[in-house]
C-alpha positions in Angstrom: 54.4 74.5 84.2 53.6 74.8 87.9 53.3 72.3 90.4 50.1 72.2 92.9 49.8 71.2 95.8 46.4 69.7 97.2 45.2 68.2 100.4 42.2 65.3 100.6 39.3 66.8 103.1 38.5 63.2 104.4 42.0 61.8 104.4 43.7 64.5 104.6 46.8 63.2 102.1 48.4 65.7 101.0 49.4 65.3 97.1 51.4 67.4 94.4 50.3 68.0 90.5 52.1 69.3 88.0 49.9 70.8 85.8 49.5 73.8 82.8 48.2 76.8 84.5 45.0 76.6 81.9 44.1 72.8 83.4 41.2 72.7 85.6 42.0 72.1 89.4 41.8 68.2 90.7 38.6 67.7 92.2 39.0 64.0 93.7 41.9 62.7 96.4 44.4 60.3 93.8 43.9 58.1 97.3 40.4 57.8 98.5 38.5 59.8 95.8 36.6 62.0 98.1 36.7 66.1 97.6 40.4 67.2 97.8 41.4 71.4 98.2 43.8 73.1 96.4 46.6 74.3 98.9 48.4 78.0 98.6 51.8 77.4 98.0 54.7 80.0 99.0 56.0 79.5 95.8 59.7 78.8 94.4 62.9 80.4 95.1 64.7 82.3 92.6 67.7 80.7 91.4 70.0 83.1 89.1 72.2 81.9 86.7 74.8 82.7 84.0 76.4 86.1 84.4 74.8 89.7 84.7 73.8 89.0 88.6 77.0 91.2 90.1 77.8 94.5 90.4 81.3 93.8 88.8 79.7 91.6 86.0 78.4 95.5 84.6 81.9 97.2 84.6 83.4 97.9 81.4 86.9 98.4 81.1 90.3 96.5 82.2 90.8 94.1 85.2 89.6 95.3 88.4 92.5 96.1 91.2 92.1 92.6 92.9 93.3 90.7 89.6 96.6 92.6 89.2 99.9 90.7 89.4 100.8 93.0 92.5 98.1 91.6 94.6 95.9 94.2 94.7 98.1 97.2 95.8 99.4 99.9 92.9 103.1 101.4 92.8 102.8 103.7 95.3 102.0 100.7 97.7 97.7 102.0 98.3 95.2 99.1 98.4 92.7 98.7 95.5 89.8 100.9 98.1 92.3 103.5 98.1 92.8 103.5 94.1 89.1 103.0 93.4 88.6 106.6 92.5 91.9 106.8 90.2 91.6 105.9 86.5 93.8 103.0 87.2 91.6 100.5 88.5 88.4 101.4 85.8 
């Protein structure tokens, strides 16, 4: 359910509601009872959780280069941007 925001037009108090998008906006100021407007609100950030949110939560496979016991860097000595194209790091 969303929260409201409204704002009294002869006290100007400013007042949140949470309330079902089907209820009927608040008509009276929870302060002075005179006519209250219902505010636009910029609405609520977007918060991700669990996994699926990063490219390398998608890859299939084994452990990417960075988790090897060498540090990151194959036989031949390369860095894991180097190897990226090989099968090795897949």
């Amino acid at each position: 359910m969303p929260t409201y925001e409204y704002e009294c037009m002869e006290c100007a108090h400013r007042f949140e509601l949470f309330q079902s998008i089907k209820d009927e906006p608040v008509k009276k100021c929870v302060k002075c009872g005179s006519e209250v407007k219902r505010l636009i609100g910029s609405g609520a950030g977007i918060i991700f959780k669990g996994s699926g949110f990063y490219v390398n939560d998608y890859k299939k496979g084994g452990a990417p280069c960075a988790s090897s016991s060498d540090g990151g860097a194959s036989a031949s000595g390369s860095s894991c941007d180097s190897c990226a194209k090989s099968d090795a790091c897949s």
